[in-house]
N, C-alpha and C positions, 0 to 999 in steps of 0.2 A: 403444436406444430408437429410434420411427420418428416422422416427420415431421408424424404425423396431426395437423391443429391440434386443437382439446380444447377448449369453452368449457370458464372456471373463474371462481371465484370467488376474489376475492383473486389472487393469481399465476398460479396453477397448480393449478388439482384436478387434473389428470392425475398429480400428484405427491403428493397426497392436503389441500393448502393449502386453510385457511380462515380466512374474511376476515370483519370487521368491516363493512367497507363493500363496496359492489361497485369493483370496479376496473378499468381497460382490460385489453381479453382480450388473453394472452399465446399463444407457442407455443413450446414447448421442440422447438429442433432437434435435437439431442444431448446424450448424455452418456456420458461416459468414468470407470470406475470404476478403481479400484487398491487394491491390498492397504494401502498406507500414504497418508499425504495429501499433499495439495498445501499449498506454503504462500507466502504473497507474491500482490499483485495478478498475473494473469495477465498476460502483453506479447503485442499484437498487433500484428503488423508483416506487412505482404506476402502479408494472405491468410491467415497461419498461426498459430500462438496457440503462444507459449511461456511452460513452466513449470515451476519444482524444486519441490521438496518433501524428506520424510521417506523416501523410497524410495531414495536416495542416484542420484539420476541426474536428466538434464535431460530433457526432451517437447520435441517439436515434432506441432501438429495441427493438420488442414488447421481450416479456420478453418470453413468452410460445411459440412463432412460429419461433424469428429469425427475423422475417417483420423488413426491415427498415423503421421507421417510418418517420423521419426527418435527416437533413443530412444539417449542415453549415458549410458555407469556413471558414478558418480565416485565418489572415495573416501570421504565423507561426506556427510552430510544438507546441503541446500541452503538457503539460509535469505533468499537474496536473490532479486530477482526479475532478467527476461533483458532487459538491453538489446540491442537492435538496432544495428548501425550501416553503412552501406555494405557491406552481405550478412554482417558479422560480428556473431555473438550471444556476448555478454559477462554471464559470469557468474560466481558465489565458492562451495565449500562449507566448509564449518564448519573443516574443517580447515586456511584457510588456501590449499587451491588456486586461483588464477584461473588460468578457461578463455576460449579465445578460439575460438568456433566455428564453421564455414563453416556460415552457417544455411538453406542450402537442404538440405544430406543432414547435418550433425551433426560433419562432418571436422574433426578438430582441427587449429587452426595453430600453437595454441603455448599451452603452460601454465607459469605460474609461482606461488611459494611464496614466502609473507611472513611466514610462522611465526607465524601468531596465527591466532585466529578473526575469521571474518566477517559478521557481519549486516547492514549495509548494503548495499543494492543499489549496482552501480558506476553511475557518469552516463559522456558521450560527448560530448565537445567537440571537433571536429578531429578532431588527430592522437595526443588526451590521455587515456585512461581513467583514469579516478579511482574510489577502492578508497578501503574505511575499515577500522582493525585495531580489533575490539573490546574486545580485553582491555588491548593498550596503549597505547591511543586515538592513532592517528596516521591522517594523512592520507598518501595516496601517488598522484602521478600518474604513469602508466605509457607505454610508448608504446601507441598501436594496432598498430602493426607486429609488435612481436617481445617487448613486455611489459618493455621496459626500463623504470629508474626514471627517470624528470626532476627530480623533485624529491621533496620529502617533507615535511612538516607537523604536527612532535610537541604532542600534549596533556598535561595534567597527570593525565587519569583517560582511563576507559575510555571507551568510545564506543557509544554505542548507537542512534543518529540514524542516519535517511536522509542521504545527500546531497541537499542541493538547489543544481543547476545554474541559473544565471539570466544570462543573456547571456554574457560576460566575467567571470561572478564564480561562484563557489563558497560554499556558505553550508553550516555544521560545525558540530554542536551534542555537546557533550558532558557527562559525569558531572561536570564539574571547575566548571559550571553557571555555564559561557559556550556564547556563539554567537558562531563565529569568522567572517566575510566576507574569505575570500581571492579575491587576483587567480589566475585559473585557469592564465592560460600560467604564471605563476613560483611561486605557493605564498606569495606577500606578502600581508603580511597588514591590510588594505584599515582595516578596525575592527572592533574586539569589544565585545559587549555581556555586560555581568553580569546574570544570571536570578536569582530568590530561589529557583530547583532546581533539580534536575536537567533537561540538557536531552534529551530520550531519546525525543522525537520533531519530523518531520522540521517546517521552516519553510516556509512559502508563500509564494511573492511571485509580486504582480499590481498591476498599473497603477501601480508605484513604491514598493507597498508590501510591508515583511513581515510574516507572521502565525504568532506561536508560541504554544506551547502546552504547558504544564509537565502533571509526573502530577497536581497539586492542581486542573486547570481553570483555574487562572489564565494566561489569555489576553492577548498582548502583540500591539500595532501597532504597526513600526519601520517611520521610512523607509531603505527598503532602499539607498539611496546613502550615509546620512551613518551610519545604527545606532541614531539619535535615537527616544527614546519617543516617540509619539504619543497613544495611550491604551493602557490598560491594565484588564482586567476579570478580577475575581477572585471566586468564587463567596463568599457568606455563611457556608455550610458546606459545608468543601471535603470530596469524597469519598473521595482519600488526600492523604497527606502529600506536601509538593512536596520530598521524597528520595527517596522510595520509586518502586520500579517502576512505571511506569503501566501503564495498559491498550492502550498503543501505539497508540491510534487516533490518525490523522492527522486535518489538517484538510482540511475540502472549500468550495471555495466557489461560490456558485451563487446567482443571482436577489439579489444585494445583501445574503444572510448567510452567516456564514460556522459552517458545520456539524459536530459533532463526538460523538461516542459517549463516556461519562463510564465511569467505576467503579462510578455511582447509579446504573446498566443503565439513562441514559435518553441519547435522543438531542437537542441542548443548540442551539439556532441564534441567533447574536448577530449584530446589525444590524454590519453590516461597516465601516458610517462611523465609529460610533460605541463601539461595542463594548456596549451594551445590548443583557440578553435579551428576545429576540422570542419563544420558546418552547423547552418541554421536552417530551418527549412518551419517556414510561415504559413500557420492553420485555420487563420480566421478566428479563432479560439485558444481560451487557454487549455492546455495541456497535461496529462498524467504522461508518469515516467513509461518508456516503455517494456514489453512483456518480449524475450528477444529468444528467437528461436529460427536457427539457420541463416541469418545474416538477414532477418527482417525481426520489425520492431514492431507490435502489437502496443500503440497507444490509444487511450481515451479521450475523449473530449468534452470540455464543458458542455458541449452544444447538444450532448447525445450521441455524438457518433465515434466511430472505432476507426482507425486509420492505421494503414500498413503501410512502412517505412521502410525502405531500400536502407540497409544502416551505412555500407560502404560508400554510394551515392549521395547518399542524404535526399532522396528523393521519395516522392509520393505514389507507392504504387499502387494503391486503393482507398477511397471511402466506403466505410459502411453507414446507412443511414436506416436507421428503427424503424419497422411499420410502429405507426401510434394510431390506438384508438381517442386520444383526443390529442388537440395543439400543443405541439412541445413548447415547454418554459423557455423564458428566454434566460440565457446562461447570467446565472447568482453564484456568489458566495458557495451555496451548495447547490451544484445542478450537471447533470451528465453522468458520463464515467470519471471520474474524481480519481481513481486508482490503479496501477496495472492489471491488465485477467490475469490469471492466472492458468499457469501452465502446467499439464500433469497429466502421462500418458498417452501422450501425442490427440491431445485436445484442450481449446484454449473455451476460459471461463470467463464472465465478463459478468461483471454486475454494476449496475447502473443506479442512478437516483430515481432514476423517470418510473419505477417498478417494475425491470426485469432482470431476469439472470437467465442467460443463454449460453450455451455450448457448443462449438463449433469444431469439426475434427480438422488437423491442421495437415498438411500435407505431411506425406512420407518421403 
């Protein structure tokens, strides 16, 4: 694709998007196809945009052109996303391998095997990488150096949570439906709190607080130093069962609510003090958390398409919808934009199942 900007309606007509309302013009700088997909919010660091996917190998792409920069195999499908740290790009695939990458040309430094699967993306504290095992739910910090173990952090179930890093602490949510606050240098375990489910998506924490999120919608306010409830909101009629698999949407937060894509294919924003809803606004589809910049929401959709959110209104001010060179899937378990793009340098990142990653510049 080339640079030409395109007035559109909704997102992108250049990409054949149609919109309900009119919306600020976009321009699609790029985009990069592939035979399988991408999966996991895209990481932008340094100019470049890293990303695994289904195609069992890592990307690096200049960030402004699209260029693939670098391109490594791995022995399975990717399922986490690339952290950055001090030129090293840190990543897991399915099989249990973590890589540790020179992330200017792809050079490996050192890879190691922890005999389980992996779906949580690592975090980067120091001199500490932290890795989650899904099937036998443990926690492992490693070194950055050479992939040694420092310590380790067993659960009673499996694991299916993000890491979330917050200062000095480490925050672990698991099937065994606790959320564990460990001390990040030792693996102690700070306080745990008991969920009414599973915990199988990642916690938020901001200005002292944290904000979780079961597969039922029921939404919890801890303060993140002590574990203590604060409130607690739970839908009337929940959309699944709080055992059951969710729809792995994270939460987002932005403008004083805190945003999230349900099961009821609607996108749900509750007053962040309080935890009353402020609005729902229903997409035909299920939904990723949204990407929020200037008082619009940047979310994905099972179905393929990208949707820009009024977040005050709770309204729909654009569809983007993919040129496809064949019939898009119909929405599974895993299909669409599953994740929020990613935002970084006043251009938004979007990577998809269907096999593309596209860049779009966002307004100024």
């Amino acid at each position: 694709m080339g640079r030409r900007a395109v007035p559109i309606a909704g997102l992108l007509a250049a990409l054949g998007a149609l919109a309900a309302e009119p919306a600020p013009p976009h321009k699609l700088l790029w985009r990069q196809d592939a035979p399988l997909g991408f999966y996991m919010t895209p990481t932008v660091a340094g100019g470049t945009v890293y990303v695994g996917g289904l195609g069992n190998s890592l990307c690096a792409y200049d960030a402004a052109t699209g260029h693939l920069n670098w391109r490594v195999e791995t022995k399975d499908r990717v399922y986490t996303a690339v952290v950055v740290a001090d030129g090293t790009a840190y990543a897991a695939s399915q099989d249990s391998e973590i890589l540790a990458l020179d992330a200017a040309n792809g050079g490996v430094k050192w890879k190691k095997s922890l005999g389980d699967v992996i779906y949580a993306s690592p975090a980067v504290s120091g001199d500490l990488l932290f890795v989650g095992l899904g099937k036998a739910g443990a926690v492992y910090a490693l070194s950055t150096a050479d992939g040694e173990v420092r310590w380790t952090h067993p659960m009673s179930d499996r694991m299916g949570s993000q890491l979330t890093l917050a200062g000095e602490r480490l925050y672990v949510g698991s099937y065994d439906h606790f959320l564990y606050c460990l001390e990040a240098a030792t693996g102690r375990v700070v306080w745990q709190f008991v969920a009414r489910g599973i915990v199988d998506s990642p916690p938020l924490v901001s200005g002292g607080r944290l904000y979780l999120k079961l597969p039922d919608d029921t939404v919890y306010c801890l303060d993140a130093a002590a574990g203590r409830e604060l409130w607690r909101s739970t839908p009337a009629t929940p959309a699944a069962a709080a055992d059951k698999l969710s729809n792995w949407s994270s939460l987002a937060l932005a403008d004083g609510l805190l945003l999230f894509g349900s099961a009821d294919k609607r996108l749900h924003a509750l007053d962040a003090a309080t935890g009353k809803p402020r609005w729902a606004l229903a997409a035909g589809a299920e939904l990723s958390a949204p990407a929020c910049v200037k008082g619009v929401g940047y979310v994905g959709s099972k179905d393929g398409s990208l949707l820009a959110v009024d977040l005050a209104a709770g309204k729909l001010l654009g569809r983007w919808v993919p040129e496809r060179t064949r019939p898009a899937p119909p929405p599974a378990l895993l299909s669409g934009i599953m994740w929020p793009p990613a935002v970084a340098d006043g251009r938004l990142f979007v990577a998809s199942l269907e096999g593309f990653l596209a860049a779009f510049e966002l307004p100024r």
